[in-house]
N, C-alpha and C positions, 0 to 999 in steps of 0.2 A: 663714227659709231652712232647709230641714232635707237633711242631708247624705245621702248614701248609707254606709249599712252599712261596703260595701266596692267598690273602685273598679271600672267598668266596665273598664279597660284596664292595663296592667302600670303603670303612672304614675297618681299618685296625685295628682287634679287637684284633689280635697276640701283636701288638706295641701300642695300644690307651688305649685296655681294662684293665685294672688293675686297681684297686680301684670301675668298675663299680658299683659294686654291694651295696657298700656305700652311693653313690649318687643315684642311679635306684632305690629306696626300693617302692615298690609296695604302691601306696594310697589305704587305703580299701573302700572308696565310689566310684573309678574307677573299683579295683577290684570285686563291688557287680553287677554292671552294665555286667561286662564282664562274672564273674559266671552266672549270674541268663540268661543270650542267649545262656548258656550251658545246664540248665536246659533241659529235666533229663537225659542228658549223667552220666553216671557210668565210662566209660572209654574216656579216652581222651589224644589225640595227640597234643605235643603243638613243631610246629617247628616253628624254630628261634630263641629259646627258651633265650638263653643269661643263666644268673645267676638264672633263676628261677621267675620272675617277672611274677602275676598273675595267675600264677598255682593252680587249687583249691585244696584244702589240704584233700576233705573230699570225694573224686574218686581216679581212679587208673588211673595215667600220666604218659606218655612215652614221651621224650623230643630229639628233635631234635635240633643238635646245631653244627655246623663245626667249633668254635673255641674254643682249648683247655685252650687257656687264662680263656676264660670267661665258660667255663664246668668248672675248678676248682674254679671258686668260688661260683658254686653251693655250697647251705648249708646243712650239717650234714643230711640226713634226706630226701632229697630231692627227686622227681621223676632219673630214670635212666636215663643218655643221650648219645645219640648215636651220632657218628662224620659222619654226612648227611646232604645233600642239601635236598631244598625242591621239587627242578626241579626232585630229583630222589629218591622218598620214598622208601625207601626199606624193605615195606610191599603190604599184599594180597588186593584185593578191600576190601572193607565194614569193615577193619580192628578192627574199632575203633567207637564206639557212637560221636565221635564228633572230629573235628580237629580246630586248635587254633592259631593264629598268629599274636600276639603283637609287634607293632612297627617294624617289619620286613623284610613285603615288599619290603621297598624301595629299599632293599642289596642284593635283589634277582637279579641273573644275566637273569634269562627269568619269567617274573612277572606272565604272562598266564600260561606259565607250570607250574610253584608252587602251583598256583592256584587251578588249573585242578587237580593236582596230592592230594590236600585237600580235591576235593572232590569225589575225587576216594575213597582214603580210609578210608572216613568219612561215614559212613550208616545212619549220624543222621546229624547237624546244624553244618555249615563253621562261625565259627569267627575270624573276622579279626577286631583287634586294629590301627587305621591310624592315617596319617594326611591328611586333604586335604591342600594343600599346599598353594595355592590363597589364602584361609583366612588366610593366615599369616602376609597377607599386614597389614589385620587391628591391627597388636602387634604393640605396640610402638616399638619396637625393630629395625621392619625395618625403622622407621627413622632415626635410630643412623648408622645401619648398611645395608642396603636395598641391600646388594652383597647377603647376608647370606640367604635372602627371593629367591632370583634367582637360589641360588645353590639349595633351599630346591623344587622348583618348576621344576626340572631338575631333582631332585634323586625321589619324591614320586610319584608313580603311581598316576593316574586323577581315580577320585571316581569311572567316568561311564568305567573306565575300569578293576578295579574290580569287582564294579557290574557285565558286563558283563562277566567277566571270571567266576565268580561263579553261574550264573544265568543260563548257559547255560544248555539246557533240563528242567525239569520240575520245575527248586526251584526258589522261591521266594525270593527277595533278600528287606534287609531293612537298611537304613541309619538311625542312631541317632547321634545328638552330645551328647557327651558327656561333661557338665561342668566342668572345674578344678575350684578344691577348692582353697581358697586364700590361705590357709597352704598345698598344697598338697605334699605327701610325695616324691614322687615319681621326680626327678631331670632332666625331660627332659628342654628342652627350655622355653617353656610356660608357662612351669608350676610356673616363676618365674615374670609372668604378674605387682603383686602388691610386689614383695619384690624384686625391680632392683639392689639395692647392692648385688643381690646374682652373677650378670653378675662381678664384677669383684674379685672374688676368683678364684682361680686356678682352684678346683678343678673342681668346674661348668665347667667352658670353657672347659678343657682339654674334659669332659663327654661328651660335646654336638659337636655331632657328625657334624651338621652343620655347627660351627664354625671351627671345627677344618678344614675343607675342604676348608674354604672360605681364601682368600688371608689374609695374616697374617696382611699386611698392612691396610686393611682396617677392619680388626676388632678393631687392637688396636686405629686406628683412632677412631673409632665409639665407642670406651670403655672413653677413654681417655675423650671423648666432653660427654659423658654421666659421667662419675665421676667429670667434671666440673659444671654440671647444680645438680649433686647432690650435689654438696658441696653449688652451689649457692641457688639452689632453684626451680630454673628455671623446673626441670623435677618435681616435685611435683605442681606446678600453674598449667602446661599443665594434668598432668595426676593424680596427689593426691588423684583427687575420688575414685579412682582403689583399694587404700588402705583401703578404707570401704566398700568393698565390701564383700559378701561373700562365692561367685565363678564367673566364667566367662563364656561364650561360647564361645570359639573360634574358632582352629583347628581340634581338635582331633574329630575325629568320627569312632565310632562302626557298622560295618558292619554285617550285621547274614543274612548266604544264610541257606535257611531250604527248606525237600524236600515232 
C-alpha cells in the first residue's frame, strides 16, 4: 500500500483514517434519501469516496478516492477505486448516469473545480452529501466547544456556492435537509446530538475530523466540562428532551443538481 506524500485534503487520512470504517457505517434512512436523487442512474461515480459509505449496491460504481489508508478498508465486494482527486477526473465527458459526493467537499483543495469536473462527467444528477456549517451553532456541542464550530465554518464550503458551482448552465439545483435519526448509524459529529457520552470515547473523537483539527486544548476543556454536567446532571436539564426524540434537523444537507 503506498501512501501519498502529502494529504489530498486539510485531514490527514494516511495518519487519522484507520478504524474509519468502523465508525462511518452508512445509516440506511440517510442512505435511501441519497439513493433515491440517484434514481434512475445505472452507473455512478462516487468521488471522495473514503471506505465505501453510501454507495448503492444495486448499479455499477466506480469510486474515486486519493487515500490508500481508507481504499483499504473498502469492503470485500465493493465498487473499484482509483487513486484521483476530484479537481482532475480522469474520465471522458458524460462518462457516467450520475456523479456522487458524500461528505467531501470540504477536503477538496479547489471546491468549483470538483464541482465542475462532477458535472462534466455526470450525463444525468450531481449529488452531493454536506454540511452547512452555520447550523452547527444550533448543536449543543458548540457550547461545550464553539473553536470546533469555527473550524467547521472555515473548512465546509457555503451551500450557495455549491449551488452555484453545479447550477451553472442549464441544471437545476435543490437543497434538502436531511434528518439524522436519534440511533444513526453512521459516526459523524451530529450524528451523536441525543447520545453525548458518545463525545468522550476515543474512538469517536479520533473519527471526527473537526475535532481532530481544533486545538487539542480546547477540546479536552470542552469534554472535560461536558463529562462533569453529565455526571451531574446538568446537561440532561438543558438538553434531556433530545433524548426522546426521534430525529433531528440540523446540519447535514442533500444537494441534487439535475439537467
Amino acid at each position: 500500500m503506498t501512501l501519498r506524500g502529502r494529504p489530498a485534503g486539510d485531514f490527514d487520512y494516511e495518519r487519522h483514517g484507520a478504524g474509519y470504517a468502523s465508525l462511518r457505517r452508512p445509516d440506511p434512512r440517510i442512505a435511501a434519501r441519497v439513493h433515491a436523487a440517484l434514481d434512475p442512474a445505472r452507473t455512478v461515480l462516487n468521488v471522495g469516496a473514503g471506505a465505501g459509505s453510501y454507495e448503492p449496491a444495486d448499479r455499477y460504481v466506480l469510486a474515486v478516492e486519493p487515500s490508500a489508508v481508507m481504499r483499504a478498508q473498502r469492503p470485500a465486494g465493493a465498487a473499484p477505486a482509483l487513486d484521483a482527486v476530484a479537481e482532475h477526473l480522469p474520465f471522458d465527458d458524460d462518462s457516467f448516469d450520475a456523479a456522487l459526493a458524500t461528505m467531501t467537499v470540504h477536503q477538496w483543495a479547489d471546491v468549483d473545480r470538483g464541482l465542475r469536473e462532477l458535472r462534466r462527467v455526470s450525463r444525468g444528477p450531481v449529488v452531493v452529501l454536506t454540511v452547512d456549517a452555520p447550523a452547527l451553532q444550533d448543536f449543543w456541542l458548540a457550547d461545550y466547544i464553539p473553536e470546533v464550530v469555527a473550524i467547521e465554518r472555515a473548512r465546509f464550503p457555503a451551500l450557495d456556492q455549491v449551488v452555484a458551482a453545479l447550477g451553472e448552465g442549464s441544471a437545476t439545483v435543490s437543497v434538502d435537509v436531511v434528518p439524522v435519526p436519534r440511533d444513526c448509524t453512521d459516526g459523524f459529529g451530529e450524528a451523536f446530538w441525543a447520545r453525548p457520552e458518545a463525545f468522550l470515547r476515543p474512538e469517536v473523537l479520533a473519527g471526527t475530523s473537526g475535532l481532530v483539527l481544533t486545538d487539542p486544548g480546547a477540546v479536552r476543556r470542552g469534554l472535560d466540562r461536558l463529562e462533569d454536567d453529565l455526571r451531574s446532571g446538568a446537561w440532561d436539564r438543558t438538553h434531556g428532551h433530545l433524548r426522546a426524540l426521534a430525529e433531528r434537523e440540523g446540519a447535514i444537507r442533500l444537494i441534487t443538481a439535475r439537467t
